[in-house]
TORVEX-42962 format. One record per residue (C-alpha): x, y, z; residue number from 1. Coordinates in Angstrom, 1 decimal. Layout:
N
<r c1="X" c2="Y" c3="Z" i="NUM"/>
...
REM end
This chain:
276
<r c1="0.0" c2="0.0" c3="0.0" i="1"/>
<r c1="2.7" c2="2.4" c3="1.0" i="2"/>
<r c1="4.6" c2="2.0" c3="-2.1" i="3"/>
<r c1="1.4" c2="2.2" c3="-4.0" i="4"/>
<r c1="0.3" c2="5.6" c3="-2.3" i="5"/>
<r c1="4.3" c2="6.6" c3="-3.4" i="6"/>
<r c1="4.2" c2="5.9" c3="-7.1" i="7"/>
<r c1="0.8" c2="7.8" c3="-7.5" i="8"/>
<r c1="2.6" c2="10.8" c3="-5.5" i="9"/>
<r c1="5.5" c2="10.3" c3="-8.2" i="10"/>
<r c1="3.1" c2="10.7" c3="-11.1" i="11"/>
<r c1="1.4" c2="13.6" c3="-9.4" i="12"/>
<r c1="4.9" c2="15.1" c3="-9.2" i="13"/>
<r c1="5.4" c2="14.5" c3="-12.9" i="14"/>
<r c1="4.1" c2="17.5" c3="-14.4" i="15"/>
<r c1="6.1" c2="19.6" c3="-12.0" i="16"/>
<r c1="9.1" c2="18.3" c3="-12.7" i="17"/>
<r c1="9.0" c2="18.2" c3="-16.1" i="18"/>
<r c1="8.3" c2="22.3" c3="-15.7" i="19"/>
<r c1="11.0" c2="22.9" c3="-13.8" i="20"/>
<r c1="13.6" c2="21.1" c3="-15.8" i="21"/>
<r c1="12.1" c2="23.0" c3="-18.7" i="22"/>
<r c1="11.6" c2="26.6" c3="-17.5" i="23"/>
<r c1="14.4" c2="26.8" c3="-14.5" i="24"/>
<r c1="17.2" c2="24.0" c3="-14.6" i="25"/>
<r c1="17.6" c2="24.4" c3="-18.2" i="26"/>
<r c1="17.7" c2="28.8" c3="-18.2" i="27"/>
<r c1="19.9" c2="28.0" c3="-15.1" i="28"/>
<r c1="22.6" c2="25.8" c3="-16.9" i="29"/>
<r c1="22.8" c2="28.0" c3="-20.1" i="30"/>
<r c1="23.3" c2="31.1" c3="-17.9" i="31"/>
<r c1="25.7" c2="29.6" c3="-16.3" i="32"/>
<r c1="27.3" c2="27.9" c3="-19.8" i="33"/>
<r c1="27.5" c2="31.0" c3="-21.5" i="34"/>
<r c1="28.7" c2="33.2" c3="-18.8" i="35"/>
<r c1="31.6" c2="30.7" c3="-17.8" i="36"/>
<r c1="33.0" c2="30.7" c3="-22.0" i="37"/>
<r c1="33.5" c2="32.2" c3="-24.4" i="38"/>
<r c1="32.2" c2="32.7" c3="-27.8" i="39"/>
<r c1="33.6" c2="30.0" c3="-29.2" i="40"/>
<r c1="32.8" c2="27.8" c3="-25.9" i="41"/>
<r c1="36.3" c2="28.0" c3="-24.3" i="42"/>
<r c1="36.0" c2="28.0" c3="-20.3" i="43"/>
<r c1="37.3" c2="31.7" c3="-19.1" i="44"/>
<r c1="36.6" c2="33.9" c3="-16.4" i="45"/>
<r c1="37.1" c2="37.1" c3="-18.0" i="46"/>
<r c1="33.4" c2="37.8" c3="-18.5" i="47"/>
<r c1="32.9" c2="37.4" c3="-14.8" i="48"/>
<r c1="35.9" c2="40.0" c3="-14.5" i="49"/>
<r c1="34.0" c2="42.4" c3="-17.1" i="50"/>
<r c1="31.0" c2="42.0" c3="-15.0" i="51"/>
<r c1="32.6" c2="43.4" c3="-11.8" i="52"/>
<r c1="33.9" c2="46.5" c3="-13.7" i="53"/>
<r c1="32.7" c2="49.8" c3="-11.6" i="54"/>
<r c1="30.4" c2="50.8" c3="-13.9" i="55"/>
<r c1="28.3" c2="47.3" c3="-13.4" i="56"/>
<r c1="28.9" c2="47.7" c3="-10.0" i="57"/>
<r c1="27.5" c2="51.5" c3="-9.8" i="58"/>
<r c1="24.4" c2="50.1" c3="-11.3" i="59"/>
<r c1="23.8" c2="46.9" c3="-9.2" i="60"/>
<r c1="24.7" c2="49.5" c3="-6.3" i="61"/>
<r c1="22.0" c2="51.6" c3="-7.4" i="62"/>
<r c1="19.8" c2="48.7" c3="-7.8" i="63"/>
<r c1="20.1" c2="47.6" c3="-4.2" i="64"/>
<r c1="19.3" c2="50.9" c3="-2.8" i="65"/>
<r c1="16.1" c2="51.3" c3="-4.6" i="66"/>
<r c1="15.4" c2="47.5" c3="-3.8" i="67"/>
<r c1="16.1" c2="48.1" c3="0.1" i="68"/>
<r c1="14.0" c2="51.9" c3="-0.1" i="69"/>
<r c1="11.3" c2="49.9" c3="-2.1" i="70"/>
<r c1="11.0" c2="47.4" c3="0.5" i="71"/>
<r c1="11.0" c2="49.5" c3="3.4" i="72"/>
<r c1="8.5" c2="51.8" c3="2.2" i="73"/>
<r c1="6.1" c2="48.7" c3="1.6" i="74"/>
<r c1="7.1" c2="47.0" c3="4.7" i="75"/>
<r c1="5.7" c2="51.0" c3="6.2" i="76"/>
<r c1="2.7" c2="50.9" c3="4.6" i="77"/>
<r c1="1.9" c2="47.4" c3="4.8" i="78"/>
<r c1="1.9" c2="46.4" c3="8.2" i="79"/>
<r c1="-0.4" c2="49.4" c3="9.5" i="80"/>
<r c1="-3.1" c2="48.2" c3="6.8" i="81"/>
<r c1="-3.0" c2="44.7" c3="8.3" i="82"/>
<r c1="-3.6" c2="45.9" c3="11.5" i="83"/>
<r c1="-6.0" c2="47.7" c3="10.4" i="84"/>
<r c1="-7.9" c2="45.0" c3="8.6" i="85"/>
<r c1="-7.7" c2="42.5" c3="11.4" i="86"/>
<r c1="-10.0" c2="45.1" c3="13.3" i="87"/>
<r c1="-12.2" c2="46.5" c3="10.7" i="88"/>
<r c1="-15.4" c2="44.3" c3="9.8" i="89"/>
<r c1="-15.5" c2="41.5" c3="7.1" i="90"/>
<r c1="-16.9" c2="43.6" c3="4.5" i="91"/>
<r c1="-15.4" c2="46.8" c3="4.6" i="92"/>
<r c1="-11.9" c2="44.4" c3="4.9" i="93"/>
<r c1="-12.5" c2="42.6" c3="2.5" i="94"/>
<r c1="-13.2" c2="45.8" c3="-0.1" i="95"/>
<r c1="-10.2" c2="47.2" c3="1.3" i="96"/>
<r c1="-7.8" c2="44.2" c3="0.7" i="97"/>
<r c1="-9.0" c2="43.4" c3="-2.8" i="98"/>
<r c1="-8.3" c2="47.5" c3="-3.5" i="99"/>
<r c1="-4.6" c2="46.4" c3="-2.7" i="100"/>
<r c1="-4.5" c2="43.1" c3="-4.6" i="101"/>
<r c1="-5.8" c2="45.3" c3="-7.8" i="102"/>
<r c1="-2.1" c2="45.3" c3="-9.4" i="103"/>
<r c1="-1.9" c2="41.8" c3="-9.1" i="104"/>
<r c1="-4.9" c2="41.6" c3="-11.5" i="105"/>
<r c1="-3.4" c2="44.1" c3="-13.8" i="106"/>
<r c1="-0.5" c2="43.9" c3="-16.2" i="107"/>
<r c1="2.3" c2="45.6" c3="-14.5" i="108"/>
<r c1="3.6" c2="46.8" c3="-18.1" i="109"/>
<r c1="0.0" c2="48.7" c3="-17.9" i="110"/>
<r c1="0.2" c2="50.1" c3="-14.4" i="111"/>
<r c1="3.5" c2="51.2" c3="-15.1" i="112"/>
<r c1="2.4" c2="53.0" c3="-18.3" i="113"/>
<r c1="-0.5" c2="54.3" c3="-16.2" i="114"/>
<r c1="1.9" c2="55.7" c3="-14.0" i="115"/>
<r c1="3.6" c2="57.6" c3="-16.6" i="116"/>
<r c1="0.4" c2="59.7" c3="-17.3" i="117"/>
<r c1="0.6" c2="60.4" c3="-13.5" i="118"/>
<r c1="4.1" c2="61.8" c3="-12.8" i="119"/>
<r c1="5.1" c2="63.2" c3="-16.5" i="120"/>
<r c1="5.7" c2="67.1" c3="-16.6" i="121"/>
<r c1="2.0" c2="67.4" c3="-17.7" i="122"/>
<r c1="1.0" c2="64.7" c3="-16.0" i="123"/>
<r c1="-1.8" c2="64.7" c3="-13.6" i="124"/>
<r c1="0.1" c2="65.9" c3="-10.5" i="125"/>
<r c1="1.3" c2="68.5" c3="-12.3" i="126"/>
<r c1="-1.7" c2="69.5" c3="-13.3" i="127"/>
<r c1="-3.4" c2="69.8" c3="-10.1" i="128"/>
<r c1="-0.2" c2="71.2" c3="-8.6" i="129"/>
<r c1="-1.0" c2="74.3" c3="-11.4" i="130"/>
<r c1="-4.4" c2="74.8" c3="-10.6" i="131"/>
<r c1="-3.2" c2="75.2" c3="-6.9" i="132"/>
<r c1="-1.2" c2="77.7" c3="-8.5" i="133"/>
<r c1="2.1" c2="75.6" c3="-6.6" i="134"/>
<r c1="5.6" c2="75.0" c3="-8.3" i="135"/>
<r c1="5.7" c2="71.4" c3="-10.6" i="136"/>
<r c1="7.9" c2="69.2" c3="-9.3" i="137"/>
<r c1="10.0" c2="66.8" c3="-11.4" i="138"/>
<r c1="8.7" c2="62.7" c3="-10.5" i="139"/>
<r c1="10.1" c2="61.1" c3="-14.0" i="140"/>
<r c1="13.7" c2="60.2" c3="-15.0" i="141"/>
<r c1="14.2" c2="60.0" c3="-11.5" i="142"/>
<r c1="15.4" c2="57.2" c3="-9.2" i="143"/>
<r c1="12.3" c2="57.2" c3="-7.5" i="144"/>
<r c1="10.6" c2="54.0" c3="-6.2" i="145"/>
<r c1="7.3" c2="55.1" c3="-6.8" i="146"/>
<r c1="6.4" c2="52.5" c3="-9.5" i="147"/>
<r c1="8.1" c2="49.6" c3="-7.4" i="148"/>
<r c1="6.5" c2="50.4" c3="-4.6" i="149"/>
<r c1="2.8" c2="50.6" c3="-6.5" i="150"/>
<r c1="4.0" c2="47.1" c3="-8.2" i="151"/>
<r c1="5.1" c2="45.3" c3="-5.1" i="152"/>
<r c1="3.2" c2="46.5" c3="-2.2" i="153"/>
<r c1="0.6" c2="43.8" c3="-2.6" i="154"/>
<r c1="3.5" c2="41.2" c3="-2.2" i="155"/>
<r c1="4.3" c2="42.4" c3="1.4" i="156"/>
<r c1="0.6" c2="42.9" c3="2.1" i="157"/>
<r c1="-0.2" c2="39.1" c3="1.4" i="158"/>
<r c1="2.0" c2="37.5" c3="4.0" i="159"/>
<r c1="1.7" c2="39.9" c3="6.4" i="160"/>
<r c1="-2.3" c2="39.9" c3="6.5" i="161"/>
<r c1="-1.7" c2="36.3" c3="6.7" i="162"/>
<r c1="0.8" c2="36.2" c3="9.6" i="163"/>
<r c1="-0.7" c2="38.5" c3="11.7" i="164"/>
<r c1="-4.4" c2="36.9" c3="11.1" i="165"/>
<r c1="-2.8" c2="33.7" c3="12.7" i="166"/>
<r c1="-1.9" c2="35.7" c3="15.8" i="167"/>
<r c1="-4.3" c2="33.7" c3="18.7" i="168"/>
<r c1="-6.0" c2="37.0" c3="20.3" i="169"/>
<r c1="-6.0" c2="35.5" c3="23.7" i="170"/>
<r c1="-2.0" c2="36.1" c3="23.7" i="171"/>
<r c1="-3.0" c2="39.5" c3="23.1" i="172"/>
<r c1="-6.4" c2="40.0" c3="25.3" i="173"/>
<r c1="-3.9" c2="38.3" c3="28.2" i="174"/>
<r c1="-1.3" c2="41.0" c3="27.8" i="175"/>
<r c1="-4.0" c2="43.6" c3="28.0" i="176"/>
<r c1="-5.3" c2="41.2" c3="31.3" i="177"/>
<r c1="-1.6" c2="41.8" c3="33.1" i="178"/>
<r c1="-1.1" c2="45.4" c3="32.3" i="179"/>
<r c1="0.3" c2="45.3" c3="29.0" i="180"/>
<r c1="-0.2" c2="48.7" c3="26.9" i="181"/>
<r c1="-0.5" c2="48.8" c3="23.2" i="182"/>
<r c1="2.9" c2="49.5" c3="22.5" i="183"/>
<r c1="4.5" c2="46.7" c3="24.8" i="184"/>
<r c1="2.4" c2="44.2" c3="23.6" i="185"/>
<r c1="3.1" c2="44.9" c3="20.5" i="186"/>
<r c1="6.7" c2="45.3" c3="20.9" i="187"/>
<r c1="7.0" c2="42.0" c3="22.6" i="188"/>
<r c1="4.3" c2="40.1" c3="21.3" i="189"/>
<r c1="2.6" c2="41.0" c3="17.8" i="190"/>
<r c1="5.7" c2="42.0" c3="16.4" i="191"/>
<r c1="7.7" c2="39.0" c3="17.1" i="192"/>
<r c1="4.6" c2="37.0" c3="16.0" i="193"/>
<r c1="4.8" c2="38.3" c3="12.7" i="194"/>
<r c1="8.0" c2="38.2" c3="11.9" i="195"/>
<r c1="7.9" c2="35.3" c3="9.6" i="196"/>
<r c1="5.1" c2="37.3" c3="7.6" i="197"/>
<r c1="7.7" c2="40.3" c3="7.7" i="198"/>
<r c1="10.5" c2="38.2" c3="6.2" i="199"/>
<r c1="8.7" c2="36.6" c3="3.3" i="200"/>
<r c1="7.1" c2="39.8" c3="2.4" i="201"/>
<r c1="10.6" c2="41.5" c3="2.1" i="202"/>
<r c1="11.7" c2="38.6" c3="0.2" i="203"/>
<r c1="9.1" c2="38.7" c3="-2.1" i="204"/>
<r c1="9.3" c2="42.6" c3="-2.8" i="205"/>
<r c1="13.2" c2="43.4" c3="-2.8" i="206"/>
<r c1="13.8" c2="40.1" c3="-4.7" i="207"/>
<r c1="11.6" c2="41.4" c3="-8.1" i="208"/>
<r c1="12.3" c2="44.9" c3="-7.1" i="209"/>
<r c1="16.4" c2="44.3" c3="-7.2" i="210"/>
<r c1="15.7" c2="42.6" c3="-10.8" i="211"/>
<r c1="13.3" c2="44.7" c3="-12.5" i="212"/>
<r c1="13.8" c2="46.5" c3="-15.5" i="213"/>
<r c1="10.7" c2="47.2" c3="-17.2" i="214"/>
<r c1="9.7" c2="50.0" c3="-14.5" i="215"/>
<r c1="12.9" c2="51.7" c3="-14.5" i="216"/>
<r c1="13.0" c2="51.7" c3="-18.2" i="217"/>
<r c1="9.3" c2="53.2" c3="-18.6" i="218"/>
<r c1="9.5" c2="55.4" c3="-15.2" i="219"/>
<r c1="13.1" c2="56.4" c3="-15.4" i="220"/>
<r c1="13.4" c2="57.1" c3="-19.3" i="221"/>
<r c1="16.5" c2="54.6" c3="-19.6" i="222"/>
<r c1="18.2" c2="57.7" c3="-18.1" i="223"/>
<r c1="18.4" c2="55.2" c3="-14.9" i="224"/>
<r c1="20.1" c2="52.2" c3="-15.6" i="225"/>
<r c1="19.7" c2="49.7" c3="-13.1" i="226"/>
<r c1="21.5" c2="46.3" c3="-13.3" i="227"/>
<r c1="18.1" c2="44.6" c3="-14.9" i="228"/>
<r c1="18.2" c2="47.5" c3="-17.5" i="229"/>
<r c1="22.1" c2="46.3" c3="-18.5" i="230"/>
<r c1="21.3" c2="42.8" c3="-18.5" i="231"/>
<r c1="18.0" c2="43.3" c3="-20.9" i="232"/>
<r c1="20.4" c2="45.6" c3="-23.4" i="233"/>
<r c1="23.4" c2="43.2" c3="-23.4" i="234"/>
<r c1="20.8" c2="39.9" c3="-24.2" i="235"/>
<r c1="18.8" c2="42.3" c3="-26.4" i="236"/>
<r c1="20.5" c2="45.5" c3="-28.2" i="237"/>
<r c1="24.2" c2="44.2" c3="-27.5" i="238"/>
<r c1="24.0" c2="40.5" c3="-28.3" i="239"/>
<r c1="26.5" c2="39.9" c3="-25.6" i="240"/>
<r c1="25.2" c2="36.4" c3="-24.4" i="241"/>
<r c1="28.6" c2="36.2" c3="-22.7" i="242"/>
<r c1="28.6" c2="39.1" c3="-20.7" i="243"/>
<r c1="24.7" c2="39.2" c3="-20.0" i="244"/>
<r c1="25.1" c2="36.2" c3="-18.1" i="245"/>
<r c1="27.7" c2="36.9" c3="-16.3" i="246"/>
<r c1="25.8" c2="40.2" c3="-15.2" i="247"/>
<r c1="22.8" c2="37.4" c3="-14.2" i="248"/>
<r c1="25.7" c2="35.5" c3="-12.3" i="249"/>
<r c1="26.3" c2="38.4" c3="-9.9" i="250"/>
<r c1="22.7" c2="39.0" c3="-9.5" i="251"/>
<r c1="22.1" c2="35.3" c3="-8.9" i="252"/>
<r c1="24.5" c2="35.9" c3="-5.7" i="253"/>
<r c1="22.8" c2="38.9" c3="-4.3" i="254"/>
<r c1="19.2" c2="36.7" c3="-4.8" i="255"/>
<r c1="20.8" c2="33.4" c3="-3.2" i="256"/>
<r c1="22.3" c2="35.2" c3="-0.3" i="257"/>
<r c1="18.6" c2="37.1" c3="0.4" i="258"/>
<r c1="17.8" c2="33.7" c3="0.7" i="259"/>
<r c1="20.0" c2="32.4" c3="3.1" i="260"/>
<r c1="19.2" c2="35.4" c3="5.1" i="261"/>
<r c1="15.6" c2="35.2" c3="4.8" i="262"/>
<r c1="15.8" c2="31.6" c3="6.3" i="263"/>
<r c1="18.4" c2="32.0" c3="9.1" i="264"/>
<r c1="15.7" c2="35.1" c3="10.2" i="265"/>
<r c1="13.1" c2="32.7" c3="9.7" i="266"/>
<r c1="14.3" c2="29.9" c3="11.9" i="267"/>
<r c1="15.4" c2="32.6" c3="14.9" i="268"/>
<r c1="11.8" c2="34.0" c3="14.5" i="269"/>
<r c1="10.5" c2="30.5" c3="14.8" i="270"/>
<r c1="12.6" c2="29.6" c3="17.6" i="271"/>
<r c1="11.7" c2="33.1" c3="19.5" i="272"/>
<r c1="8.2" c2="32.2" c3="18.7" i="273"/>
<r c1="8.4" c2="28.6" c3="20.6" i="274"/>
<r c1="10.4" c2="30.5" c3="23.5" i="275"/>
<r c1="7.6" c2="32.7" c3="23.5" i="276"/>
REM end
């Protein structure tokens, strides 16, 4: 029976498999085939050496910073709503939360476009700015991490509506019992609670926000060049298989070291949690 009940998970598993030899073993192995030779297949290292020129570096820099600023400011905005949802009523929460979840229904290469119309010097802040008789202000071809954010935020909202919801309210009504304010309990016990919703939802918004280049390109006029803008032109307008991977080799670091960070975090928060 128990090998029986195995074979059928095997076949179940199948399709799966198949998909990820196809679509992420496969990518994986000619990224890392063409980054480690040259055009004529040779094994070298000098495109790995190209790729940690300072001008690469400026840009994956650059990349990190708005990655980390577009993480924090959805991690701000984020937790405060989920609060807020858990003590709202079901329908008014459940209006609000599918308000957030609109860009996930959307095609970001639309938002983004949509957000274009928005900040461009006769865009509609601009325009309302002028009717307020107030200065314009400049929101394009800037490194600004308005588009990320809008893009993202309903990747930190998901986990962290979800980790908070799983908070037992007795913990909390009990700390309220034993002289507990708001702030200390949620200091020493919501907080720490949520932490594994906190981690994934940073994963899950610096991870796409670090690699993005469609947003920076539309947003930023290709006057920003982020490290996802360089490795699009070198695969695209350059043809430089070589040196594009290599430039997805670094970044394939920075994404595997998140990672590891994300689950060292995640088994303290786990352990404070069982302390707790």
């Amino acid at each position: 029976m128990m090998h029986d009940s195995k074979s059928v998970a095997r076949l179940f598993a199948a399709p799966f498999t198949v998909w990820a030899v196809l679509f992420i073993v496969l990518p994986l192995f000619f990224v890392l085939y063409h980054g480690l030779t040259d055009g004529e297949g040779a094994f070298t290292l000098a495109n790995l050496w190209e790729a940690v020129q300072m001008e690469y570096l400026r840009a994956l820099g650059l990349s990190v910073e708005l990655a980390l600023v577009s993480t924090v400011i959805c991690l701000v905005l984020a937790y405060p709503l989920c609060m807020i949802l858990q003590e709202i009523k079901r329908g008014r929460m459940v209006l609000i939360f599918l308000l957030f979840l609109l860009p996930l229904w959307m095609n970001s290469l639309l938002t983004t476009m949509a957000w274009q119309t928005i900040l461009e010097k006769n865009g509609i802040i601009n325009m309302v700015l002028h009717a307020l008789a107030l200065p314009e202000v400049t929101l394009i071809n800037t490194p600004l991490a308005i588009g990320m954010v809008y893009n993202f935020l309903p990747y930190m909202v998901l986990p962290l509506y979800v980790s908070l919801s799983h908070i037992d309210k007795s913990i909390i009504e009990a700390a309220h019992d034993l002289g507990a304010g708001r702030w200390q309990t949620f200091r020493r016990i919501v907080f720490p609670l949520s932490l594994p919703g906190v981690i994934s939802g940073c994963t899950m918004v610096f991870i796409p926000a670090l690699t993005t280049f469609v947003i920076s390109a539309l947003l930023g006029g290709n006057k920003i060049l982020l490290i996802g803008n360089i490795i699009e032109q070198e695969f695209t307008a350059a043809y430089d298989w070589q040196l594009g991977s290599a430039l997805s080799m670094i970044l394939m670091v920075f994404i595997i070291l998140n990672i590891v960070v994300e689950a060292f975090s995640e088994r303290n928060a786990k352990e404070q949690e069982v302390d707790s």
